[in-house]
C-alpha positions in Angstrom: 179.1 149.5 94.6 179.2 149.4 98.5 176.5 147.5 99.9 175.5 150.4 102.8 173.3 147.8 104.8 176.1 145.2 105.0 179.1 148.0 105.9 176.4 148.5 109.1 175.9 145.0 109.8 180.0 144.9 109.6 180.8 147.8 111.4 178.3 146.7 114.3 179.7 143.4 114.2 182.9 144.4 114.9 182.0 147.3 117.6 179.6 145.0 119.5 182.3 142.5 120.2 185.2 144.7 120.8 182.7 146.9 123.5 181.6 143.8 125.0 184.6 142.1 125.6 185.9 144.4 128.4 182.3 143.8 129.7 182.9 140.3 130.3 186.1 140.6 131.6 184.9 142.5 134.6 181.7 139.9 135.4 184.3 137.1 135.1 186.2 138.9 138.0 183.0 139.5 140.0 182.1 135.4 139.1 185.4 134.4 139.7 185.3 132.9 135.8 189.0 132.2 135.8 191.4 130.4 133.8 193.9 128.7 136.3 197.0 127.2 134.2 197.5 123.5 134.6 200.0 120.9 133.1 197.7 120.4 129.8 197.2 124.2 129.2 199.6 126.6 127.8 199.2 129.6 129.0 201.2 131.2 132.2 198.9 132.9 134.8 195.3 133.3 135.8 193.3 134.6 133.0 189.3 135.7 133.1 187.2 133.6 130.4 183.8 134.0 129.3 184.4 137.0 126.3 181.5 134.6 125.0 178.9 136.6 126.2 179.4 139.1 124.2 179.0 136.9 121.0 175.7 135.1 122.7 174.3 139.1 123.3 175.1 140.2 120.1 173.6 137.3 118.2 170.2 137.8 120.4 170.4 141.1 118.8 170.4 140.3 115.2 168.1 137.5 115.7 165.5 140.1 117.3 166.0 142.6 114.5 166.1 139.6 111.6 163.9 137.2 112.7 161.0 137.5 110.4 163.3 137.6 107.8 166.1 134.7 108.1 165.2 131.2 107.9 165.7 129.0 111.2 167.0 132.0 113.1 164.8 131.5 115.7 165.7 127.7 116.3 169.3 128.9 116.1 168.9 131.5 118.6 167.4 128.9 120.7 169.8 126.7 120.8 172.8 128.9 120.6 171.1 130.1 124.2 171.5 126.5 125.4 174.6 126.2 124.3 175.9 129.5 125.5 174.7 128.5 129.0 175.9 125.3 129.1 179.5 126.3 128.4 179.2 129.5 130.7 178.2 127.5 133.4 180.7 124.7 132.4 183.3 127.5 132.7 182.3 128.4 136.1 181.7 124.6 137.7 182.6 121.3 135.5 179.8 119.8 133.7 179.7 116.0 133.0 180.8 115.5 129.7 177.2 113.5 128.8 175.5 116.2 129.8 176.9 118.5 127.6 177.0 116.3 125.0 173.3 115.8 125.3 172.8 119.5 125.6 174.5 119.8 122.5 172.6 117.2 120.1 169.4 118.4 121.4 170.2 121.9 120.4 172.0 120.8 116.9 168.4 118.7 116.7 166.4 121.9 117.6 167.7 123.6 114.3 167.5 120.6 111.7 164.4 119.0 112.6 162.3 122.1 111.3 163.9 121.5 108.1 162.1 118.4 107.1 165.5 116.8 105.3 164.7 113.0 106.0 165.8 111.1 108.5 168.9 110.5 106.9 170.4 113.8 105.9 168.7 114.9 109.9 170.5 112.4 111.6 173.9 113.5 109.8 173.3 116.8 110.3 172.5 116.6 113.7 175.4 114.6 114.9 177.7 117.1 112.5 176.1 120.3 114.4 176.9 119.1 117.7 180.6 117.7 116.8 181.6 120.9 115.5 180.5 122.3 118.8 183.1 120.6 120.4 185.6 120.6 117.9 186.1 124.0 118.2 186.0 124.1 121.9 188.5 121.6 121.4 191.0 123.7 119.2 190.4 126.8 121.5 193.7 126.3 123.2 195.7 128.7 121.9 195.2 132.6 121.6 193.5 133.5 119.2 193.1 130.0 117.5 189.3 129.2 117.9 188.5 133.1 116.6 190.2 133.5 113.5 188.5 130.1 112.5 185.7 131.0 112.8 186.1 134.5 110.9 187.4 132.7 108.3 184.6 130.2 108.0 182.1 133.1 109.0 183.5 134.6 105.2 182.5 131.4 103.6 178.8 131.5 104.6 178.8 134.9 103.2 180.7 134.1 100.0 177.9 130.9 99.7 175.2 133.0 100.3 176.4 136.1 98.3 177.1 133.8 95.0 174.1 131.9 95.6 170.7 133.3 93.6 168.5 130.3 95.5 170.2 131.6 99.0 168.5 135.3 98.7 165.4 136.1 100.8 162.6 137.2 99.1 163.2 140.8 98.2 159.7 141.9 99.7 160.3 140.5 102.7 163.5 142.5 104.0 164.9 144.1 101.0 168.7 143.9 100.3 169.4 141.5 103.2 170.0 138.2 102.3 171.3 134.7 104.1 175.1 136.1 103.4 174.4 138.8 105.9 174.7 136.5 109.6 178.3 135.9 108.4 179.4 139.3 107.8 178.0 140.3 110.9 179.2 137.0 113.4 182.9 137.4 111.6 182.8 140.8 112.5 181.6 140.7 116.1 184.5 137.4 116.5 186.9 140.2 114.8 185.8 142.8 117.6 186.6 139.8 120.2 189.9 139.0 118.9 191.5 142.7 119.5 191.2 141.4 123.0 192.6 137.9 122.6 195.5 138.1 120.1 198.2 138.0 120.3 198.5 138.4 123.7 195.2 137.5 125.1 193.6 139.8 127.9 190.8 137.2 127.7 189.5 133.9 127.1 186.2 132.7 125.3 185.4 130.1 127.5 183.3 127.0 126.7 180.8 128.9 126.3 182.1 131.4 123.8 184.0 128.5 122.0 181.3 126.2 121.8 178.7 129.1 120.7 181.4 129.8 117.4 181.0 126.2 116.5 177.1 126.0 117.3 176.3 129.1 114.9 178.9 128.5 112.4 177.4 124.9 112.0 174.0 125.8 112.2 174.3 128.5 109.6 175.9 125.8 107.1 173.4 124.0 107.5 170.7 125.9 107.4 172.2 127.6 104.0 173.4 124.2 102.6 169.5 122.7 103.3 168.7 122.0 99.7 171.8 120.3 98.1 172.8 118.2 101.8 169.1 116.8 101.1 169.6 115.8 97.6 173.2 114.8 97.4 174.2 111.1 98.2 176.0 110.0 101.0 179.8 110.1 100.4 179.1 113.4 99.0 177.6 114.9 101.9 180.2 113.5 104.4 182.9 115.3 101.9 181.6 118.3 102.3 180.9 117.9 106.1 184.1 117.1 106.4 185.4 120.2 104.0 183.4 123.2 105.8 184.4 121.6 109.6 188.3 121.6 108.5 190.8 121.6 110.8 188.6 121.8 113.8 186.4 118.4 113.0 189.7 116.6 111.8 192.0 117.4 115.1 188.9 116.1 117.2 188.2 112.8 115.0 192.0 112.4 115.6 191.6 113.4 119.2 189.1 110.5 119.9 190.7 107.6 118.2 194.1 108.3 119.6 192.1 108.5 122.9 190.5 105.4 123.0 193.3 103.5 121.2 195.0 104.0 124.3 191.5 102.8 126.0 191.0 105.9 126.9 187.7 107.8 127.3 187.3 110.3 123.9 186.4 113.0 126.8 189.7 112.7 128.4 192.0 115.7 128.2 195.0 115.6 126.3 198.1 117.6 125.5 198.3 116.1 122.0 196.0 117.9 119.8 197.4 119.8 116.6 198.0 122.9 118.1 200.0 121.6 120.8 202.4 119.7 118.7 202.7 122.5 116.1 203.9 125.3 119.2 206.4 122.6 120.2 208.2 122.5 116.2 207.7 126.5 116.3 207.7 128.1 119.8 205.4 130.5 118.3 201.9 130.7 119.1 201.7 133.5 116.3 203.2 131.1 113.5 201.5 128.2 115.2 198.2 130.2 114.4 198.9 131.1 111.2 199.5 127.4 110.2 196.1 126.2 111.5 194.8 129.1 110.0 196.0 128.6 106.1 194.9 124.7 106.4 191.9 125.4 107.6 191.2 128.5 104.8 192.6 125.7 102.4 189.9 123.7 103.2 187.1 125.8 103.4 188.0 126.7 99.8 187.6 123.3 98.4 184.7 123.0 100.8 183.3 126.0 98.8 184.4 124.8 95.3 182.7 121.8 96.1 179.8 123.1 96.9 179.5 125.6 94.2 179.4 122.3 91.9 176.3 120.5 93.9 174.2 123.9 93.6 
């Protein structure tokens, strides 16, 4: 039986981000929020960034109209701010890589630390939040890349919440709307985005549209996750962290050692990453996408099995 709440939720989703998206395009025009190709990058020509602020508006949006209802969502709307403005301003003059690093674990601390897991599971949590902020900032170097990740791990939080009975929210408090719903709705919006990015991109997310998928995608995990990442032991836990950030968390592990192997800071810019090396086998940025794309959905599934046996 359709589910006539969530086919809204979907179907603003996915009109939100597609209607924004030209939006931002014009501001990053007026703000001169360009893309300039350089040696590292791939693309050819200048290209306007910052389609992230459509994703930051249309999450304000749902946390207004669900925040008496979801768990955390005010923390996460919070720091999803800070992180949205960090990046946008990132994208318009460069931030010191501290600083946004800073920025990042004080916002990933903003959600967990109202969660009263213990100082071990918090710390984890905290430092896992933030990494996936810049891991998939990281792996958004390639159209469409960064989006289609996320839509595929915004499905997973829906699929955890939706088979979940210990996920739902209490039925007299918003009835029919559970913890599954932010993913439906964040995929969707992402979906709306990616019409305008893929596969030839009219726009770019930015740092802070890229950073803000991994910030929300994160936080959401956790937040839904809360129970078993407080009870589990530790091996388990990294497993699972390791499972549900994929691709994304792996390339920027990768990223760092190689980095400072070479004694090299782990900030500095490289032309090395996964995606890179895959487009030079292919010469396809659409195969090179679809690649990423199954090994990361590979994961996420045995991230998902996984967790289906700690519940």
């Amino acid at each position: 039986m359709l589910d006539v709440k969530l086919f809204i939720f979907l179907l603003l989703g996915f009109f939100w981000g597609g209607l924004t998206a030209p939006v931002s395009i014009r501001l990053a025009g007026i703000y001169g929020i360009i893309d300039v190709p350089d040696a590292r990058k791939i693309h050819k020509g200048n290209m306007p960034r910052g389609a992230g602020i459509g994703l930051w508006l249309g999450y304000m949006l749902m946390a207004v109209i669900m925040s008496g209802n979801l768990p955390n969502v005010r923390c996460i709307a919070t720091g999803a701010t800070v992180i949205f403005l960090c990046g946008y301003l990132d994208d318009m003059c460069s931030l010191s890589p501290f600083v946004r690093l800073a920025l990042h674990l004080a916002s990933s601390a903003l959600v967990v630390i109202p969660m009263n897991m213990g100082f071990m599971p918090s710390v984890i949590a905290i430092v896992w939040i933030a990494g996936v902020t810049s891991a998939y900032n990281l792996i958004d170097g390639m159209n469409g890349l960064c989006i289609s990740i996320f839509i595929a791990s915004s499905c997973v939080l829906y699929m955890m919440g939706s088979t979940s009975p210990a996920l739902y929210l209490p039925e007299e408090s918003f009835p029919g709307v559970y913890l599954a719903y932010p993913g439906v709705y964040m995929g969707a919006m992402a979906l709306g985005i990616l019409c305008w990015n893929f596969p030839s991109a009219q726009t770019f997310l930015g740092d802070g549209g890229s950073t803000l998928l991994g910030y929300l995608f994160a936080s959401h995990f956790v937040t839904s996750a809360r129970v078993p990442l407080t009870h589990i032991s530790f091996d388990k836990m990294i497993l699972l962290l390791i499972l549900f950030g994929g691709i994304p968390v792996i390339d920027t592990l990768a990223a760092f050692t190689r980095r400072m192997l070479t004694g090299k800071s782990p900030f500095y810019p490289d032309k090395k990453h996964l995606h890179h090396l895959l487009i030079s086998l292919t010469g396809s940025n659409v195969l090179t996408v679809t690649i990423i794309l199954s090994l990361q959905v590979i994961m996420l599934v045995l991230g998902l099995k996984y967790y289906t046996r700690l519940i």
